[in-house]
N, C-alpha and C positions, 0 to 999 in steps of 0.2 A: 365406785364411791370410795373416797377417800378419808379416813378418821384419822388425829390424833391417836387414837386406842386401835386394839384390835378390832375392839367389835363393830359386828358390820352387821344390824339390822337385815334379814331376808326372810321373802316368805317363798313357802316352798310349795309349787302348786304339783301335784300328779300328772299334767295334759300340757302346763305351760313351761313346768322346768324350775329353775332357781331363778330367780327374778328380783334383782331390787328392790326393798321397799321407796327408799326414801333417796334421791341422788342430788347431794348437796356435798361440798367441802367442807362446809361449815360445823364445827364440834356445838356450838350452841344450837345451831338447828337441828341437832341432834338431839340436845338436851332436852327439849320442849318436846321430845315424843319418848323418850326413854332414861330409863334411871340408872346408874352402873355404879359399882363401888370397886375401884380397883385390888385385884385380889383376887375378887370372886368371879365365878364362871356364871353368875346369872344377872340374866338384865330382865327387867319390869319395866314395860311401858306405860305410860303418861295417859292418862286419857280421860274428857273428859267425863260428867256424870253421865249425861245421855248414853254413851254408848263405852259403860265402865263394865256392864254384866257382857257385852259380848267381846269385847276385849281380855276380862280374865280368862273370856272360853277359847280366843283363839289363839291366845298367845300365852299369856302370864302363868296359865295352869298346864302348860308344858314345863316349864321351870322347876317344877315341885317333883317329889316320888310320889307322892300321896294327893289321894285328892279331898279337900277339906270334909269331913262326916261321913267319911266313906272309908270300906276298908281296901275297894280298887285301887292298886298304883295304875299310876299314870300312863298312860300310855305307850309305847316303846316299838319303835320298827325292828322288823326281826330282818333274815337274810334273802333277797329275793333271788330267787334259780333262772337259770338260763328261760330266753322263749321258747314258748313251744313250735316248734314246723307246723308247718298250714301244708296241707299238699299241693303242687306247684296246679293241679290241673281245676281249683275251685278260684272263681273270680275274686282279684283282691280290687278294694276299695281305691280311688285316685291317688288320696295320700300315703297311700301306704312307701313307703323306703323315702320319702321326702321329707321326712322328721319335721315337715311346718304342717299344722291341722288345716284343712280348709276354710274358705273363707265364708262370710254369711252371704247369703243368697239378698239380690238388690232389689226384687219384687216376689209378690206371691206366687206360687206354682201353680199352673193347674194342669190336673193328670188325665191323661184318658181311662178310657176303659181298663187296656189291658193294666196302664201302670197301678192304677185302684186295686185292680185283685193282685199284684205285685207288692203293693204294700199289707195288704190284708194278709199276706202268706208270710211274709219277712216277719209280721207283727204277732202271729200267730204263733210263730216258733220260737218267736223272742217268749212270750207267755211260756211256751210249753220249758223250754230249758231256765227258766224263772223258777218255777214249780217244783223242778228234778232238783234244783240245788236247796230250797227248801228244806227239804224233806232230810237233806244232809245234814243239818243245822243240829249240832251239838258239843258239849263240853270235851274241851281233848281236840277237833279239830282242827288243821292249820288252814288258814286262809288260800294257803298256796295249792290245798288237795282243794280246796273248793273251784282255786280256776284250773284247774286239771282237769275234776270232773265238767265244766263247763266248754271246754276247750272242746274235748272231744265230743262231747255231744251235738256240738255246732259245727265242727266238719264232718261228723259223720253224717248230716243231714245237708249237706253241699253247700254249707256254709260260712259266710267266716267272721270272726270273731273282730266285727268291730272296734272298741279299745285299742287293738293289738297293733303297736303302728300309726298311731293317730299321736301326732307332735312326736315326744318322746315315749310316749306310754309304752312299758313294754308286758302287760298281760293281756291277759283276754278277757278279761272282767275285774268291777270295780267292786273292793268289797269296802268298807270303811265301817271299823268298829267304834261303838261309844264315844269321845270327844273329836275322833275322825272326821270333820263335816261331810267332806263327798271326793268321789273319786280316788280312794286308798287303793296303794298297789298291794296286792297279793304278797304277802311271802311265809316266815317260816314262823309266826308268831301263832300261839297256840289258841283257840277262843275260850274262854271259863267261864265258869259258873257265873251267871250276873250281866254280861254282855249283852248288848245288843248291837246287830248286825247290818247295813244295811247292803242290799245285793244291787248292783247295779248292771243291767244283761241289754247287751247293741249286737244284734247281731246283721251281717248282709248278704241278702239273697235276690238272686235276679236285679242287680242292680239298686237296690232300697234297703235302706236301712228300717227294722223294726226295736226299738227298744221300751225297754221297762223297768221295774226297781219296784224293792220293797225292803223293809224294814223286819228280821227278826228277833225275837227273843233267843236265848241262847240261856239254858234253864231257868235257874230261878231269877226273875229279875226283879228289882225294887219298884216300890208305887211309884217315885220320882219318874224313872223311864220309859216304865209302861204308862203314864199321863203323857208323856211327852210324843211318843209313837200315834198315841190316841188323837192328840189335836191335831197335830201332824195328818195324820191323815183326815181328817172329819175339814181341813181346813183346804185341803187338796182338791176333796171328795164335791165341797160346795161348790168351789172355782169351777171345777169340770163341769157340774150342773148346768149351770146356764151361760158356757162358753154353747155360742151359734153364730150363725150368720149375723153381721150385721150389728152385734152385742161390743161396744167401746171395752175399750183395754182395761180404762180406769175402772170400770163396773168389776172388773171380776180382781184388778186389784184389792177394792174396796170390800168383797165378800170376803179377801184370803185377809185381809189384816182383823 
């Protein structure tokens, strides 16, 4: 994309890469989504009412050190360490060394026997290394010991660490702290007092991927957070309920909103 200015609108995805928002020549078309005062290093984007609350969260309050009634700064990527080695003798995944993610599958699967309790085992150890990382979760920290300790505990069980190699990704697990929405890379940033976590764990074995994710606390955390976690999941929790056979998309839509 091409501006007048320097600035060049992007958003930065974990799995996709740097990616264009907006691909116009045009400096007005630019206007009508973002505000700039030449000089300054920060740009505010334009948007309307509807969707002004989640706009400040994905972008505008990246701009700030501070986050408004809060004594948290803002969030900040730290340095992320080399990969970790997979040993060469555990099966890697299609995409792995092709840096494009796979594509969506054009109909439903249906698995046999054997592949059923294949998935029930990959899904089983995605839980168990879910749980170990857990149990890590505190003040002090780095996000980066947390995909260490997940790293190894998923090849040492002849497995492999899904994430790892999928597009660009380059960990073995997805952690994303506080205004982080999903898919955060690991690296050298410390967790503190007030954070919350959330863990995201793929891992693959026998050919299937099992994964899982939760959401921690990382000590003291504010009511604001902890309501957020709470509907968050009670909103998941319902969706799951009466996904079955046979049960419309829109239905379990319409429970999670």
């Amino acid at each position: 994309m091409v501006a007048p200015i320097a600035i060049q609108p992007r958003i930065i995805s974990s799995f996709l890469g740097d990616c264009l928002f907006i691909q116009s020549t045009s400096f007005h078309a630019l206007s009508r989504f973002f505000r700039h005062t030449r000089g300054r290093k920060h740009v505010s984007m334009l948007n309307s009412r509807k969707f002004s609350g989640l706009t400040n969260l994905l972008f505008n309050r990246r701009t700030i050190e501070e986050l408004p009634n809060s004594k948290r700064k803002c969030l900040r990527a730290g340095k992320v360490s080399p990969h970790r080695p997979v040993p060469a003798h555990i099966p890697r995944p299609p995409y792995v060394n092709s840096k494009k993610p796979p594509g969506f599958a054009s109909r439903p699967e249906v698995h046999d026997k054997k592949g059923i309790e294949c998935m029930k085992a990959s899904g089983k150890l995605a839980a168990q290394v879910l749980q170990y990382a857990g149990t890590l979760i505190k003040p002090g920290l780095t996000t980066d010991e947390i995909d260490e300790a997940v790293h190894h505990m998923i090849i040492n069980n002849g497995a492999y660490p899904s994430p790892l190699g999928y597009g660009r990704f380059p960990k073995s697990v997805c952690t994303s702290v506080n205004e982080c929405i999903c898919h955060g890379i690991p690296d050298s940033r410390v967790l503190e007092d007030g954070d919350i976590v959330n863990i995201d764990i793929t891992v693959y074995l026998n050919g299937y991927h099992g994964d899982t994710s939760t959401t921690y606390f990382v000590g003291d955390v504010d009511e604001e957070a902890r309501n957020l976690v709470k509907v968050t999941k009670e909103c998941l929790d319902n969706a799951i309920s009466i996904c079955a056979p046979g049960v419309e998309f829109n239905k379990v839509g319409k429970t999670i909103q």
